[in-house]
N, C-alpha and C positions, 0 to 999 in steps of 0.2 A: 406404456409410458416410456419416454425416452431415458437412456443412461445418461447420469450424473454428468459423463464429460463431454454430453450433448445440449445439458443444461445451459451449463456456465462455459465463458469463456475461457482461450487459453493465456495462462499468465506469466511463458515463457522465459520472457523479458526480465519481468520483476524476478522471476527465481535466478537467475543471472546477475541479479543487481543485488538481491541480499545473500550470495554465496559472496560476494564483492565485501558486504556491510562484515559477514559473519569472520573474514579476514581482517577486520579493522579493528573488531571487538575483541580477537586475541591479540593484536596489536597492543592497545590499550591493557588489556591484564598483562602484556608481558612490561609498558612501562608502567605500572603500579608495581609489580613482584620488582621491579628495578630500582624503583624511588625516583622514578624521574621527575624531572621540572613541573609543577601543580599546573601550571598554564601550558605546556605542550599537552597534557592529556584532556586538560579542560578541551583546547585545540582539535584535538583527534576526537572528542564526543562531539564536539557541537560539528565535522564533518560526517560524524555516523548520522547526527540527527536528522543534518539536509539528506542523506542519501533517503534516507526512513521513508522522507518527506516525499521525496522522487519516487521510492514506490507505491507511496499512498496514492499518490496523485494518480501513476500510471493503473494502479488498478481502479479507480474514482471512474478517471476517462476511459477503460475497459467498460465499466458498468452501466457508464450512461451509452457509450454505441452498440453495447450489445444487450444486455438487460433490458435499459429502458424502451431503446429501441424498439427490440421484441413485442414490449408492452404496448408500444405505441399500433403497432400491427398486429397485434392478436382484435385489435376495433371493441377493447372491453374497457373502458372508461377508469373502471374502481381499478383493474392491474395499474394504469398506468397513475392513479393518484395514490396508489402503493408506494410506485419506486419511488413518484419525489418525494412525497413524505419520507422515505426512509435516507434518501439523498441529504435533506435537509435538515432531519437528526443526526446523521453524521459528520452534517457541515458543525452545526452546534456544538458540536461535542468536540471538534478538536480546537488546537492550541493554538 
């Protein structure tokens, strides 16, 4: 059986963009410990939320060129009615 980080793809990028979010997020508690303006941090969440959004996506489009992909070429029918079913619960599922 192949190793774990032969499995899945690498999600470089994204760890990059949420070291980016997880500076925004103490950003934010430093203007709540501050009492800053209720709409500048409203402000600064709803920027965390689009970055959020940027690495769902980018790991989404990791999953379908690599995962589904896979699936599509392993020539097994039910893998690949696996990945969109599961694509499309987690389309469902978000906001």
């Amino acid at each position: 059986m192949r190793a774990i980080k032969e499995l899945y793809p690498n999600h470089e990028e994204q760890l990059n963009r949420l070291s980016k979010i997880e500076g925004q997020l103490r950003g934010v508690r430093r203007m709540i410990e501050d009492r800053r303006y209720c709409i500048d941090i409203i402000s600064q969440i709803k920027a965390i939320n689009a970055a959020l959004k940027q690495v769902r996506m980018g790991v989404l489009e990791k999953h379908i060129h690599h995962c589904v992909a896979e699936s599509l070429n392993s020539r097994k029918p039910e893998l690949f009615e696996e990945k969109v079913t599961e694509i499309i619960d987690v389309l469902g599922r978000m906001e």
